[in-house]
C-alpha positions as a printed NumPy array, in Angstrom:
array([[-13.948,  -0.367, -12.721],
       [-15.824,   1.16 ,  -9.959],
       [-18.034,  -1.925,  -9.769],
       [-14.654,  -3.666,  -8.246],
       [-14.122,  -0.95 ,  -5.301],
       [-15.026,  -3.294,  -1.248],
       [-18.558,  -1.781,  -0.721],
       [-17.555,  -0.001,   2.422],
       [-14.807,   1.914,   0.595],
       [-17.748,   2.657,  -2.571],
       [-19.805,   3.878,  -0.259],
       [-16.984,   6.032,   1.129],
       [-15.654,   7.647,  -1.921],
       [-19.538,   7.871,  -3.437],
       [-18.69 ,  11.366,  -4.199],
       [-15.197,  10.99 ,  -5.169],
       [-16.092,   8.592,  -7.835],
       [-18.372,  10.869,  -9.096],
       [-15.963,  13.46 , -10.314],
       [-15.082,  13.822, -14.078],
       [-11.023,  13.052, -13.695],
       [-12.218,   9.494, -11.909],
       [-14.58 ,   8.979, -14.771],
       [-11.81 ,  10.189, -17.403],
       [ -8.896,   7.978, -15.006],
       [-11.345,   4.994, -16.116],
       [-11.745,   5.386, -19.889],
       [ -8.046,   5.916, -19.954],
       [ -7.087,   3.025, -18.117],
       [ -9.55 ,   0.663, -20.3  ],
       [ -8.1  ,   2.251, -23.429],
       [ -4.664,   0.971, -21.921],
       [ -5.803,  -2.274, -21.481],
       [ -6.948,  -2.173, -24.732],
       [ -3.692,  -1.762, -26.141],
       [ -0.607,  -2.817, -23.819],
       [ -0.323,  -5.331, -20.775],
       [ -1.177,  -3.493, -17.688],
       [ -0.437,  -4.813, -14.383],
       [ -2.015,  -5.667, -12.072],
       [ -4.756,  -7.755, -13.916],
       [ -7.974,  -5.861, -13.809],
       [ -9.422,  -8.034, -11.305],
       [ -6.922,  -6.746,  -8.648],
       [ -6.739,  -3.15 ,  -8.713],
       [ -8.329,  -2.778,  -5.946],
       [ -6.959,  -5.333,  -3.821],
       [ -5.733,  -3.66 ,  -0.769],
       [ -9.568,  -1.906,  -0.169],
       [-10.406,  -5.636,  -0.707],
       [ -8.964,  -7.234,   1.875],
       [ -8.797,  -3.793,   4.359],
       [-12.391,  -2.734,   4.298],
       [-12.129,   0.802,   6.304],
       [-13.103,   0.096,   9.361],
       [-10.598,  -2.618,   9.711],
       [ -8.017,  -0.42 ,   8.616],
       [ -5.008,   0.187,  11.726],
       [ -2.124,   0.838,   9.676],
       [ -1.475,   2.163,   6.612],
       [  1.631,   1.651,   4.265],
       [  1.815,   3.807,   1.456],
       [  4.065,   2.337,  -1.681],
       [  4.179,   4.287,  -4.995],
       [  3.814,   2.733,  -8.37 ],
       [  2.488,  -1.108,  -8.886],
       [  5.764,  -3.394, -10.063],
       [  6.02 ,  -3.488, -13.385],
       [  7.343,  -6.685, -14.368],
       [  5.748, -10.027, -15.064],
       [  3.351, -11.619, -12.663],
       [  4.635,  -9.432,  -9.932],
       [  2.039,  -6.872,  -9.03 ],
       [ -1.416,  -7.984,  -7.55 ],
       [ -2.845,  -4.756,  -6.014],
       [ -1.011,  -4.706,  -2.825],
       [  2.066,  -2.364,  -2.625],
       [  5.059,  -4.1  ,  -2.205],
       [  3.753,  -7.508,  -2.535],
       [  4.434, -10.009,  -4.445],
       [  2.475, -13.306,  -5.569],
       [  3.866, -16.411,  -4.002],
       [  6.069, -17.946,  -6.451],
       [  7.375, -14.69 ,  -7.774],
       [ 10.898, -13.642,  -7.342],
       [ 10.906, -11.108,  -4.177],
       [ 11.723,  -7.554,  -5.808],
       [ 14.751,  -5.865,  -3.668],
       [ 12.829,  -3.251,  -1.829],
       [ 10.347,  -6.238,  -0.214],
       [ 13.799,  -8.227,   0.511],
       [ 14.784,  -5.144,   2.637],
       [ 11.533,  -4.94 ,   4.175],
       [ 11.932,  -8.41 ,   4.966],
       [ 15.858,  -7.638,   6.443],
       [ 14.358,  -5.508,   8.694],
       [ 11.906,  -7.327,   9.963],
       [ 14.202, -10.235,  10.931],
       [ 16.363,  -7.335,  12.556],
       [ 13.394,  -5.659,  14.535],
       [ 11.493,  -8.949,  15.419],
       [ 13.73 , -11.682,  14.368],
       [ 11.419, -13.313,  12.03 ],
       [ 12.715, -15.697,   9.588],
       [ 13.168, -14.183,   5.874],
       [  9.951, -15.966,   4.094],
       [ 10.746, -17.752,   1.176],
       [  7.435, -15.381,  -0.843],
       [  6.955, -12.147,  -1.127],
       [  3.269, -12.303,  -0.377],
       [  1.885,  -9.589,   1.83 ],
       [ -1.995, -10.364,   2.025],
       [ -1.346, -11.934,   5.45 ],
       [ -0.499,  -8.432,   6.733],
       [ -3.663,  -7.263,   4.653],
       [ -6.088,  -9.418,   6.706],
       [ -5.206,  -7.736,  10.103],
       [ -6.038,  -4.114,   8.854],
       [ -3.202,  -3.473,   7.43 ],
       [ -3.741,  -0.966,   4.409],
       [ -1.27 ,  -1.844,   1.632],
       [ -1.939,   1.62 ,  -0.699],
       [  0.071,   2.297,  -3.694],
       [ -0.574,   6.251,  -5.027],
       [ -0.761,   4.913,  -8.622],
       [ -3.144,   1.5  ,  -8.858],
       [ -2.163,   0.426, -12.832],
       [  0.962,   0.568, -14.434],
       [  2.128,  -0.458, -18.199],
       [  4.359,  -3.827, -18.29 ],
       [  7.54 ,  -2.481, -17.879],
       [  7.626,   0.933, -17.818],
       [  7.607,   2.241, -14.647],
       [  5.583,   5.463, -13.813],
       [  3.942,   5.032, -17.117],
       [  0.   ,   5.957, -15.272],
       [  1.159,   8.387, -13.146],
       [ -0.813,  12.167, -12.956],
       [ -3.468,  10.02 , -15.215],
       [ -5.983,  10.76 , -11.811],
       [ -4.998,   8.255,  -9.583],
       [ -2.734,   9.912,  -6.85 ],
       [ -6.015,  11.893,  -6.612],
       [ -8.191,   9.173,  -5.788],
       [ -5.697,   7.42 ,  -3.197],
       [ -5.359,  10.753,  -1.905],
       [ -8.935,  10.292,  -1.061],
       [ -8.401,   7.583,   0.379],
       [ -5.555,   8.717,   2.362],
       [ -8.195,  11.411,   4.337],
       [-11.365,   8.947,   4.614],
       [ -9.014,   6.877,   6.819],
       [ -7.562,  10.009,   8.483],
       [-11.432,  10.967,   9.214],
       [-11.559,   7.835,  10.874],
       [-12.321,   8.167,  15.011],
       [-10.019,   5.319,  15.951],
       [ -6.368,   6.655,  15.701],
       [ -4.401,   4.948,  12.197],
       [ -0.546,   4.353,  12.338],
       [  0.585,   5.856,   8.899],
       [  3.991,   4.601,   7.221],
       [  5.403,   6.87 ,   4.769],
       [  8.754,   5.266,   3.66 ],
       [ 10.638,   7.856,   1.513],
       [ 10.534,  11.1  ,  -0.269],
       [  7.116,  10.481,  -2.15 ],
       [  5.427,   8.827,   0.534],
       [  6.198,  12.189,   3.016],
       [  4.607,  14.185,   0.668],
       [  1.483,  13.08 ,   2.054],
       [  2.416,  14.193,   5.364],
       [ -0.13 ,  17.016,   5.113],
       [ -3.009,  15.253,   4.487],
       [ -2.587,  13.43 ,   7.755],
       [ -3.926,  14.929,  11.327],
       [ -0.607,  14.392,  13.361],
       [ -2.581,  15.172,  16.51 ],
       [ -4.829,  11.789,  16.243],
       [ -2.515,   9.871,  14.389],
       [  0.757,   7.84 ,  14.592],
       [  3.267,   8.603,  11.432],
       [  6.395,   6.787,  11.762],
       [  8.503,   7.687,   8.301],
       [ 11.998,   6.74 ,   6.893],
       [ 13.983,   6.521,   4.087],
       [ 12.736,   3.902,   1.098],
       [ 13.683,   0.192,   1.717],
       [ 14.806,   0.572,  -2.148],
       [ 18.377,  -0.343,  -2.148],
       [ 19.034,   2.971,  -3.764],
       [ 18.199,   4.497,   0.168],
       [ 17.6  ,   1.468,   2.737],
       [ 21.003,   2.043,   3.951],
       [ 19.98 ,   5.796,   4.741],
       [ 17.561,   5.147,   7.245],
       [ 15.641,   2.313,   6.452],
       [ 17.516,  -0.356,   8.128],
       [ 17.633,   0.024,  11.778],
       [ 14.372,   1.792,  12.032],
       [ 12.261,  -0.954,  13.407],
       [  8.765,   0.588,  11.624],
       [  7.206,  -3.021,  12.939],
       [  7.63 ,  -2.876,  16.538],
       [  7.115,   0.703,  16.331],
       [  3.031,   0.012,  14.656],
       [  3.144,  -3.04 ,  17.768],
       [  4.247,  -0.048,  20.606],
       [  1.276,   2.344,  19.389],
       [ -1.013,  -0.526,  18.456],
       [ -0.493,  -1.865,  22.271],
       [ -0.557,   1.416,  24.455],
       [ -3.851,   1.853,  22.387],
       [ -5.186,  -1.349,  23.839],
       [ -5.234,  -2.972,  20.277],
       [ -4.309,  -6.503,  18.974],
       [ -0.677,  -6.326,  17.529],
       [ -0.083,  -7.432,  13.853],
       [  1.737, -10.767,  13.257],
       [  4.258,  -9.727,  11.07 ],
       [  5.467, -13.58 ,  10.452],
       [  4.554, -14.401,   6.369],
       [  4.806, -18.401,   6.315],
       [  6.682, -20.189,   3.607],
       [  4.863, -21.832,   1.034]])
């Protein structure tokens, strides 16, 4: 599994791989593999270090638990695969965008776009089993993201972090507030959006800091497919 990890993020968390829960968070996940459907495919665990090497990282989103439903999860927290049904929390991500930018709703759910600009898509679990939610969580892996979570607050060039909801704040402490931009809310889960999701405007907000930093501003717009 390690062999999958972006070279600049394996060279990174050299040491943090090293450690006997990673190696034991391996066997266990292989053993799982072994015996149930575990999304995403093996192949895309490690998506989001993929396609946000760390020094490309700007922002980071932090999601929770992989979907857990057919063909939904591909490594990228609350993205979707085009041609797969957009899950309720990404259709209130997408409501907000259209209220904070005015982007059209995309007809796909497929975040890599954002990915590609430095945008660091993180779930705290990586694997889950097909349709039972939480099922690999405290197997080792909010320890690892949690690694991941300070290499990119070691990082020089200030990160905007996004922590939407209750589990996401929880990593408030591992973030230096005094270098960093966190801009939080509640979860765009339709169990909370309507609690301070909507009407937060988290995308301009990354485009303000991004811009009085003298950075390039993320295109938000997903195209339909």
């Amino acid at each position: 599994m390690i062999d999958l990890i972006e070279d600049s993020w394996r060279a990174t968390l050299t040491e943090e791989t090293r450690q006997p829960y990673f190696a034991a968070l391996q066997k266990f996940v292989a053993e799982e593999r072994e015996q149930h459907t575990i999304f995403p495919p093996e192949a895309e665990v490690f998506a989001a270090l993929t396609l946000t090497p760390i020094d490309q990282v700007r922002v980071l989103i932090l999601g929770q638990d992989p979907y857990h439903d057919d063909h939904q999860a591909h490594g990228l927290c609350f993205s979707v695969q085009a041609g797969v049904a957009i899950p309720p929390s990404l259709s209130n991500i997408f409501k907000e965008l259209k209220s904070d930018l005015g982007y059209k709703i995309p007809n796909n759910g497929n975040l890599t776009p954002w990915a590609k600009q430095g945008v660091l898509l993180l779930n705290t679990a990586l694997t889950v089993r097909a349709h039972q939610a939480n099922s690999h969580k405290d197997r080792g892996w909010e320890m690892f993201t949690d690694a991941v979570i300070k290499a990119v607050n070691a990082k020089a060039d200030p990160v905007v972090f996004v922590l939407w909801g209750a589990n996401a704040r929880k990593k408030l402490s591992l973030i230096d507030q005094s270098r960093h931009t966190v801009i939080e809310s509640a979860h765009p889960s339709p169990l909370s959006a309507y609690r301070g999701f909507f009407g937060s405007r988290p995308f301009s907000r990354i485009n303000a800091t991004l811009r009085a930093e003298g950075k390039t501003e993320i295109n938000w717009h997903i195209s339909d497919l």
